[in-house]
C-alpha positions in Angstrom: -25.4 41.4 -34.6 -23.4 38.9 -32.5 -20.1 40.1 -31.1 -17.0 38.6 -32.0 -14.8 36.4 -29.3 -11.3 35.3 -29.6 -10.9 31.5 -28.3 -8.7 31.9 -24.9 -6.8 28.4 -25.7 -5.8 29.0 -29.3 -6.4 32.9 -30.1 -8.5 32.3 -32.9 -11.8 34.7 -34.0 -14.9 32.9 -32.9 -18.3 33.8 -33.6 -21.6 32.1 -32.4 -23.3 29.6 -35.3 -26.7 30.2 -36.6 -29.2 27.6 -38.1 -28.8 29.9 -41.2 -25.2 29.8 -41.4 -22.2 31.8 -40.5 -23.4 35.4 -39.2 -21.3 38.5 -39.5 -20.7 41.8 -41.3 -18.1 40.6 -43.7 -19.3 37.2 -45.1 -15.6 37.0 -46.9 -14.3 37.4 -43.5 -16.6 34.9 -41.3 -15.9 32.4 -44.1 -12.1 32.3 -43.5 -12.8 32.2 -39.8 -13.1 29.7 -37.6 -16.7 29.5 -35.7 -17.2 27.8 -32.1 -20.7 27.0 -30.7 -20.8 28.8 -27.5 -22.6 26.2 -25.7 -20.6 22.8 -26.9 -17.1 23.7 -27.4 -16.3 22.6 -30.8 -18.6 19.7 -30.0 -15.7 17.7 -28.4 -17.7 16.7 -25.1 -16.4 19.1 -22.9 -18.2 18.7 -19.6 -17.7 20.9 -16.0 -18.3 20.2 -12.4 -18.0 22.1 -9.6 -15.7 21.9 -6.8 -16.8 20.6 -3.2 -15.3 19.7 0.5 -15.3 16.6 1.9 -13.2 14.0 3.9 -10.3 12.6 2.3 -10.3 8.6 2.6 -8.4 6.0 1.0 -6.7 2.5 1.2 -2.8 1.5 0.1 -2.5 -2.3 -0.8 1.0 -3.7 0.0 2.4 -7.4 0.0 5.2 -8.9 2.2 6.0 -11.9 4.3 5.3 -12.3 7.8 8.2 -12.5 10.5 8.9 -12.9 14.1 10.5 -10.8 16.4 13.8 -11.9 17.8 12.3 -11.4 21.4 9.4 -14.1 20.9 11.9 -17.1 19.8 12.1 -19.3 23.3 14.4 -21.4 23.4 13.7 -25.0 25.4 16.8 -26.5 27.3 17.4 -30.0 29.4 17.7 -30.0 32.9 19.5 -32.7 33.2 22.3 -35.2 31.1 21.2 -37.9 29.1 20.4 -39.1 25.5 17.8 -37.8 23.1 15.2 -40.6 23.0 12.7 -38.7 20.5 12.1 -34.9 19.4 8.1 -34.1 18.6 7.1 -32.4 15.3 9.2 -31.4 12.6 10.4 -28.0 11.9 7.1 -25.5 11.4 4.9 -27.7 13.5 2.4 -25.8 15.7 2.5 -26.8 19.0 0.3 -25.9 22.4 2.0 -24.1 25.5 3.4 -27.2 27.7 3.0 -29.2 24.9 5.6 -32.4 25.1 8.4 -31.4 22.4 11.1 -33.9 23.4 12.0 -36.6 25.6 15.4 -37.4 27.5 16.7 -41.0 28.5 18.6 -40.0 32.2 19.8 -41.8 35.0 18.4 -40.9 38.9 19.4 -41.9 42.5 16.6 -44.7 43.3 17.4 -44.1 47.1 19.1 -47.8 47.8 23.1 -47.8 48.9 25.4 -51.4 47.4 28.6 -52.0 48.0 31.3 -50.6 46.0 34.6 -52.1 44.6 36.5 -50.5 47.3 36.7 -51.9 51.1 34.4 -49.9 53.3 32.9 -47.8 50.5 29.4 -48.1 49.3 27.3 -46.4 46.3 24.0 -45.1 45.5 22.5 -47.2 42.7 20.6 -45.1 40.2 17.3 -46.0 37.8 16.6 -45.2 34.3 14.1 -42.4 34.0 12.5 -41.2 31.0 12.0 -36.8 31.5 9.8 -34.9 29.3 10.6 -31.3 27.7 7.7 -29.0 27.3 6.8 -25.5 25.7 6.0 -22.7 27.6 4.4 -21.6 25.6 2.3 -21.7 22.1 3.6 -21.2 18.3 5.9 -23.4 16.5 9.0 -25.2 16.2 11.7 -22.8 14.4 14.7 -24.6 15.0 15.9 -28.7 16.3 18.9 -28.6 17.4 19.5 -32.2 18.7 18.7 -35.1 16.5 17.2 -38.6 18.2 19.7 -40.6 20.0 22.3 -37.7 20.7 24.2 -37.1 23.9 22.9 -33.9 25.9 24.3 -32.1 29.0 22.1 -29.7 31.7 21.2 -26.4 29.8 21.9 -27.5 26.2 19.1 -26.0 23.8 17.3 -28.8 22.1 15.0 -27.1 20.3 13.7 -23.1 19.9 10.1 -22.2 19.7 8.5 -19.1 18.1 5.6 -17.6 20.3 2.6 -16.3 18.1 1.8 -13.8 20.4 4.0 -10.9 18.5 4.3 -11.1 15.0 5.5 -8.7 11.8 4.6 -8.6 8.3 6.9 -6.8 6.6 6.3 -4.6 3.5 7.5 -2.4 1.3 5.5 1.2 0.7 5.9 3.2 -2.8 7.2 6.8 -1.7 4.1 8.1 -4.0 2.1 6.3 -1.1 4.1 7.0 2.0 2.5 10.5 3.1 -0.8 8.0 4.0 1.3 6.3 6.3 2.2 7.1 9.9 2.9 4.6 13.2 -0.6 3.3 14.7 -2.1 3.2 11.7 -5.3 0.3 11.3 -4.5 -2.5 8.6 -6.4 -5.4 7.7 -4.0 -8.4 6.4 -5.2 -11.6 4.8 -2.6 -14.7 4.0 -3.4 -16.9 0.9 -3.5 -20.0 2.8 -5.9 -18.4 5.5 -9.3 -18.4 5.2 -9.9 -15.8 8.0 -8.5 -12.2 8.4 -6.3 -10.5 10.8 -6.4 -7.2 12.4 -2.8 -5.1 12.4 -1.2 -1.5 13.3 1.7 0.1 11.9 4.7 -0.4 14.5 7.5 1.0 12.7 8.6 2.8 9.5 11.9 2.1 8.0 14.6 4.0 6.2 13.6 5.0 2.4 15.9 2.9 0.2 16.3 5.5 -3.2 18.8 3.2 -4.9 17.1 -0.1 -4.2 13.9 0.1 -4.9 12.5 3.6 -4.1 10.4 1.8 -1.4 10.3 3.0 2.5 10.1 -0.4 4.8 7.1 -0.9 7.1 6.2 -3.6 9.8 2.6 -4.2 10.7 2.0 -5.8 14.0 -0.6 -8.5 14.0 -2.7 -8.7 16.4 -5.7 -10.8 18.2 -5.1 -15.2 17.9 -2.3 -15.9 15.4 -3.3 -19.7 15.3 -2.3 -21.5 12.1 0.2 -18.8 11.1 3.8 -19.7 10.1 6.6 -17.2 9.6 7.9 -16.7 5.8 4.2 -16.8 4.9 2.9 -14.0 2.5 0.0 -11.7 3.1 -1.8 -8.8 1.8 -2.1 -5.9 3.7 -4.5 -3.2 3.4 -3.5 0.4 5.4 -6.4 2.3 6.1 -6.1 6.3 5.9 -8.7 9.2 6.1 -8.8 12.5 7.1 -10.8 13.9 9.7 -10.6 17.8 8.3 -12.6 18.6 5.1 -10.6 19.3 1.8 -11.6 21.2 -1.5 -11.7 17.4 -3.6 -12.0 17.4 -7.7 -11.9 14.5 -9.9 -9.0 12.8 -11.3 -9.3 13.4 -14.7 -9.7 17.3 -14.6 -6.1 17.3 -13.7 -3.4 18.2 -16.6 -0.5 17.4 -15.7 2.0 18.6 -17.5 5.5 17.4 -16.9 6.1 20.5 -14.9 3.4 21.5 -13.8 -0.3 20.9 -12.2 -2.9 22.9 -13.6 -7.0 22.5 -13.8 -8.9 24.7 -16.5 -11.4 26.9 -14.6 -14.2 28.4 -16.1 -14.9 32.3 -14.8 -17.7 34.2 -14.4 -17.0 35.8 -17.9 -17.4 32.2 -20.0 -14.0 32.4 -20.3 -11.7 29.0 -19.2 -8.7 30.0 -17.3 -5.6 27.8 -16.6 -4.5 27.6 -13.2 -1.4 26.0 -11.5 -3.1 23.6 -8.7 -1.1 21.8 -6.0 -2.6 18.4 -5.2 -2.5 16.3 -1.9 -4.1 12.7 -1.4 -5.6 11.0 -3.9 -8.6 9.8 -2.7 -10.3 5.9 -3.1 -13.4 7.3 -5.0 -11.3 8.7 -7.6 -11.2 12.2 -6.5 -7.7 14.1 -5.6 -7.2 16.7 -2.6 -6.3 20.6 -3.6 -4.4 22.0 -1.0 -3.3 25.2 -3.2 -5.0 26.8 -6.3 -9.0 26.3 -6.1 -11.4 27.4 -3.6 -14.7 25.8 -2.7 -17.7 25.8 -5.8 -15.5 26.6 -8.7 -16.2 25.3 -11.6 -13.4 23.4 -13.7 -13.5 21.6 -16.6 -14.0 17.6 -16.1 -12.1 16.4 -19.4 -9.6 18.7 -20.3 -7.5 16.2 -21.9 -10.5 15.7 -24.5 -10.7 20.1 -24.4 -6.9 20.6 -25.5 -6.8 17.5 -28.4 -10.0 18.7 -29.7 -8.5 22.2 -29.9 -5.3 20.7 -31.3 -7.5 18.5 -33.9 -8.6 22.1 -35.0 -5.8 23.6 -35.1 -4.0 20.7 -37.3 -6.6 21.2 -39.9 -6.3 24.9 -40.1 -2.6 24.2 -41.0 -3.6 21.5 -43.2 -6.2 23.8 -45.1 -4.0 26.6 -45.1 -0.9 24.3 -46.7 -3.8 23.0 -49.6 -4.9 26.8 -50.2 -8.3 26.5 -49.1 -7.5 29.2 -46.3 -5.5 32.2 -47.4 -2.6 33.1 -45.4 -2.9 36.8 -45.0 0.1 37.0 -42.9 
């Protein structure tokens, strides 16, 4: 004779199924009852797996636009007075270090004396010279100050150039994501209009702006030959995050979440499934989420249980719609 269970998610009788038929004492009674297989729960799919430990890897994917720090803009001045006979490149152009970026028209002592217009006096003449401006050093052309043809004096900038030897792409982090984030971290960036990618590490984390965007700023430092890259351009960039430590991992979707709280259904040594309040770390790239409270190592939980509790709720709506049509007494 089989022994009669009560279901632990709705409390309602349940009795194994024979080929035969419902089984029981009181035929009356296993007729107004509500049998469940006790190998497929109500036949709704249910599937387990079995927690395990493993490394906790993952990539975050943010996009921003690339920037220059205020230290790499070099400015490049005249030496000497004159007028602005032509300025190299327009705004953005790439230039080598002690490339030629303008040229000045000035006026130098040729080493010959004449006479002046006063008695007794002479005067040195002076030649027409033509002095080139170069670069220091290699990036682009931010700003021109000085137009062709305009009046200059010793030390007046004519033009500022932007090294490519430190540069920034700034991006914004989710504050879901930011606990995978931390100074030094690896990145790989890639720019739409580069066909090549670049190598980057987290240099500094930013204030979290709640009210704006609930987004925490970051700037990635690029690194290696910045060749062909122009500030304002945007990029992709991929933070890469593990962990070196072993965590108890489960799959995503044997997490119920529900509003309040975290729980995963475990199924005990008795047969029985058991709800238990889980707190989750990292979600990882594979699809699997760290435990860091609630399950231990080669538990078994319930894979689906979102298809468990609406096939117990399917049930459950049909016993109120029989009961309602008076095809299940109410004995209550």
């Amino acid at each position: 004779m089989p022994v009669l269970a009560i279901c632990c998610l709705l409390n309602l009788l349940a009795t194994p199924i024979s080929s035969k038929g419902v089984v029981g004492s009181n035929s009356l009674t296993m007729l107004n009852s509500i049998t469940i297989d006790p190998i497929v729960s109500q036949g709704n799919s249910t599937r387990t797996v079995r927690t395990s430990k493993a490394s906790v890897a993952r990539s975050i994917i943010a996009y921003g636009d690339l920037r220059v720090g205020e230290q790499c803009t070099r400015p490049v001045t005249t030496p000497v007075p004159g007028w602005v006979t032509k300025v190299h490149g327009p705004e953005g152009a790439h230039v080598h270090q002690w490339a030629v970026v303008a040229e000045i028209l000035t006026t130098v002592p040729n080493g010959t004396n004449k006479p002046s217009g006063n008695i007794g006096e002479t005067s040195q003449s002076r030649a027409v010279q033509t002095v080139q401006l170069r670069t220091p050093v290699e990036g682009h052309i931010q700003t021109k100050h000085i137009s062709n043809g305009a009046a200059v004096k010793p030390g007046q900038v004519i033009i500022d150039v932007t090294t490519m030897s430190v540069m920034y792409l700034y991006v914004r982090i989710p504050e879901s994501e930011m606990p995978c984030v931390y100074p030094g971290q690896p990145a790989n960036i890639v720019f739409d209009s580069s066909a090549r990618s670049f190598e980057g590490i987290v240099d500094r984390i930013g204030t979290y702006e709640y009210e704006r965007s609930c987004t925490t700023p970051v700037s990635i430092r690029l690194k290696g030959h910045l060749d062909g890259l122009i500030p304002g351009m945007c990029g992709r960039a991929m933070l890469l995050f593990s962990k070196p430590e072993s965590a108890v991992l489960i799959p995503k979707s044997a997490v119920l979440n529900t509003g309040v709280k975290t729980i995963a259904l475990v199924l005990t040594s008795m047969g029985r499934i058991e709800p238990r309040i889980i707190l989750l770390g990292i979600e990882s790239a594979n699809g699997f989420c760290e435990v860091i409270a609630g399950l231990e190592e080669n538990e078994t939980i319930v894979f689906n249980p979102n298809l468990l509790i609406d096939g117990e709720a399917a049930v459950s709506g049909a016993i109120i719609r029989l009961t309602e049509e008076g095809l299940i007494k109410d004995e209550s």
